[in-house]
N, C-alpha and C positions, 0 to 999 in steps of 0.2 A: 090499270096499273102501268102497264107501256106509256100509254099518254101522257105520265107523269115523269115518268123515266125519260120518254124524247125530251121532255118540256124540262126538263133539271140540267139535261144534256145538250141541248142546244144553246143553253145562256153563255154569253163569251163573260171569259175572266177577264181580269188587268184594269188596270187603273189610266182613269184620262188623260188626255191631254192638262185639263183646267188642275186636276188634282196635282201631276206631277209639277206643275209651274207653283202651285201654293206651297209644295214639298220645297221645293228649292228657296222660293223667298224665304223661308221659312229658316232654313238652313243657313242662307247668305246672312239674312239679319243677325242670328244668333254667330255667326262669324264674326261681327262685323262690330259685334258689343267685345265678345270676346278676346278678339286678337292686339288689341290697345291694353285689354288690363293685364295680358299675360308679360309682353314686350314691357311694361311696366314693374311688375314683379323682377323679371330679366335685370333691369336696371336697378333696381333695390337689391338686388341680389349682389350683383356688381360691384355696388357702391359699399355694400358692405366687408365683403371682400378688401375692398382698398382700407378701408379704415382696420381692418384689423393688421395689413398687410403693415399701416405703418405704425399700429402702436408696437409689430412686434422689431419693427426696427429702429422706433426710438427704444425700446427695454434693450434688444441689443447693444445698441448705441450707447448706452445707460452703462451696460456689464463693460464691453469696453474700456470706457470712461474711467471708471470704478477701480478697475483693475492697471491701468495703465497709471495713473493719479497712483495710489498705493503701494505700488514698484518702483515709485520715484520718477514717476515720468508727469509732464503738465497736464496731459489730455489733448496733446495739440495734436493735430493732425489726421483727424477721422475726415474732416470736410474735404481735406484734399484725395483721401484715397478711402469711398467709404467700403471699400472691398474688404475693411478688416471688420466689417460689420458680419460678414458669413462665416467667421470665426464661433461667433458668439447664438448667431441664429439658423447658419445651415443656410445650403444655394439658396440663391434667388433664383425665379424664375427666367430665361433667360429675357422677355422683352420686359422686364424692369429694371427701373435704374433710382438707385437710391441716392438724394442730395440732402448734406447737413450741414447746419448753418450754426457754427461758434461764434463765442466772443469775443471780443477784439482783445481783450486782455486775461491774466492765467486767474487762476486755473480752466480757463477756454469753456465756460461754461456752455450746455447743446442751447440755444436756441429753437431750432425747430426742425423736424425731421420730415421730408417730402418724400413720396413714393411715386413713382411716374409709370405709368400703366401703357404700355405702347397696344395692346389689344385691346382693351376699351377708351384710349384717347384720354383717358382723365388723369387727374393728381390730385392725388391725399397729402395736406398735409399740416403735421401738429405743430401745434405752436406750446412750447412749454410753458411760456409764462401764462396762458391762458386755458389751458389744458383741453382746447377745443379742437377739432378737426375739419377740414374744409377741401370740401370737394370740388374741383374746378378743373375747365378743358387745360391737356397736358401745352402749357406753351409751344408755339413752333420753336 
């Protein structure tokens, strides 16, 4: 019975060399699938973030409109100052900047409403007569 006893209690524990090198590739690979599709969701995330950021400041935009038009006023003048756009939908974020683009004649109909993202570099922006949204780097 001793002699089983030394011979149980002499074996060394822990794990190789070879093994802990297959542990790690093993782990790098699975990083290395992983961290492209996460950084990827990231930006899906993002991008949708922006599109709703501007459909809610074309509806802004819209209430606005709507209300200024109906009070006897043409609709002119959101594009030059769209800060009366927080009126109708509450602060912007402070690195956004919202630009809208009327008609050349009354009642100033919206053309299209842009969102400019200064922390992720991009712009959303709707185009009314197409009711699509397009994602692109925020121009310098």
């Amino acid at each position: 019975m001793t002699k089983l006893f030394k011979k149980m209690h002499n074996k060394k524990r822990g794990f190789t060399l070879i093994e802990l090198i297959v542990v790690i590739a093993i782990l790098g690979i699975l990083a290395a699938i992983l961290v492209p599709s996460m950084l990827g969701f990231i930006n899906d995330a993002n991008e949708g973030t922006l599109k709703a950021n501007v459909r809610s400041a074309y509806s802004a935009t819209q209430a606005y409109y709507v209300h200024d038009v109906s009070t006897g006023g043409t609709g002119d003048g959101i594009d030059t100052d769209p800060s009366v756009i927080e009126t109708y939908m509450g602060p912007t974020p402070a690195d956004a900047t919202i630009t809208v683009v009327q008609g050349d004649t009354a009642p100033y109909a919206i053309v299209s409403v842009a969102w400019d993202s200064a922390a992720s570099g991009k712009r959303a922006t709707y185009t009314v007569a197409t009711g699509a949204i397009v994602i692109s780097d925020t121009p310098a």
